[in-house]
N, C-alpha and C positions, 0 to 999 in steps of 0.2 A: 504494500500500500504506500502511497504518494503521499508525506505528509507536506502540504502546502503551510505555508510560512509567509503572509503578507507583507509588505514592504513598504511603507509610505515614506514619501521623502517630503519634507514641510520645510520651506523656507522662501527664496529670494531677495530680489534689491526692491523689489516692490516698486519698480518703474513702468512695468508694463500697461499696468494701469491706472497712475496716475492721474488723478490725485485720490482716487475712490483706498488703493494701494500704495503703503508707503513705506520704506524699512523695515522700523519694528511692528508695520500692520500689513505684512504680504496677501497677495491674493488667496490665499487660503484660508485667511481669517476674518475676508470679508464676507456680512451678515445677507443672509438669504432668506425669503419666506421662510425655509424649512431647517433652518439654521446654517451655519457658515459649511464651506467645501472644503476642510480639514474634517471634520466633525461627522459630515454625510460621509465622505470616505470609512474614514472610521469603523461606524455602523454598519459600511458595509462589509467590511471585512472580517469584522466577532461574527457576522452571520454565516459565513465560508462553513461548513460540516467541517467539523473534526478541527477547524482552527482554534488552538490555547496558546499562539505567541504571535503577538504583532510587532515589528521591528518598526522604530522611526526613524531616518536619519534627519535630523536636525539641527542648528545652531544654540550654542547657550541664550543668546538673546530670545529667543523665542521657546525655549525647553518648558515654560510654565505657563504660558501659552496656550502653548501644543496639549500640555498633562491634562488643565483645564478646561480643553473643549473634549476630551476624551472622556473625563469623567462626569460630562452631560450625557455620553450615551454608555457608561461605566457595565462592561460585559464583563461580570463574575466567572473565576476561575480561568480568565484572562490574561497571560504573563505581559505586561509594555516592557519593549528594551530601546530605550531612548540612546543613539549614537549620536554625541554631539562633533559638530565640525568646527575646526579650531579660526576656520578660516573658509570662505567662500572658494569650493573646486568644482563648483558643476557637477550636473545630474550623470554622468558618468564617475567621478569618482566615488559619488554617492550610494551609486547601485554595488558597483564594486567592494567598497566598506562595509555593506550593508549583507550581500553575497557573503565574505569569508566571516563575516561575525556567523550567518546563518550555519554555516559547513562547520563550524568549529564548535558549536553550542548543539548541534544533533547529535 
């Protein structure tokens, strides 16, 4: 069996959509009818059958954040492992860090 291990990456410079997006308020943490696109992802991913570990890769600035929109939709018996980046390397380096945490923690 395939155990799936989801992977959300939460950050940016928050320019792309300026001014709604900005630094410490990336597009992930802005607010939606159905609550913000950190927070929906989220949800969606405690629902994955057989998922008990959601990996984030993320920045320190936004690490409480990130915790706090998680624990609006707070899925029990849930493991978060919060990867913070010491510095801004793009969504490739992300996924990569994010990968051998996953291989080394199964």
């Amino acid at each position: 069996m395939i155990k799936i291990v989801p992977v959300i990456i939460s950050g940016g410079v928050g320019s792309r959509l300026w001014p709604i997006s900005r630094a410490l308020h990336p597009k992930p943490f802005i607010l939606l009818p159905e609550g913000t696109l950190i927070r929906k992802t989220y949800a969606r991913a405690v629902e994955i059958e057989g998922v008990d570990h959601v990996v984030t890769v993320t920045n320190r600035d936004l690490l409480f954040l990130t915790a706090d929109e998680y624990a609006e939709v707070a899925a029990p018996g849930v493991k978060n492992t919060f990867l913070l980046e010491p510095f801004i390397r793009d969504t490739a380096a992300a996924i990569a860090l994010a990968a051998l945490h996953v291989i080394e923690s199964i």
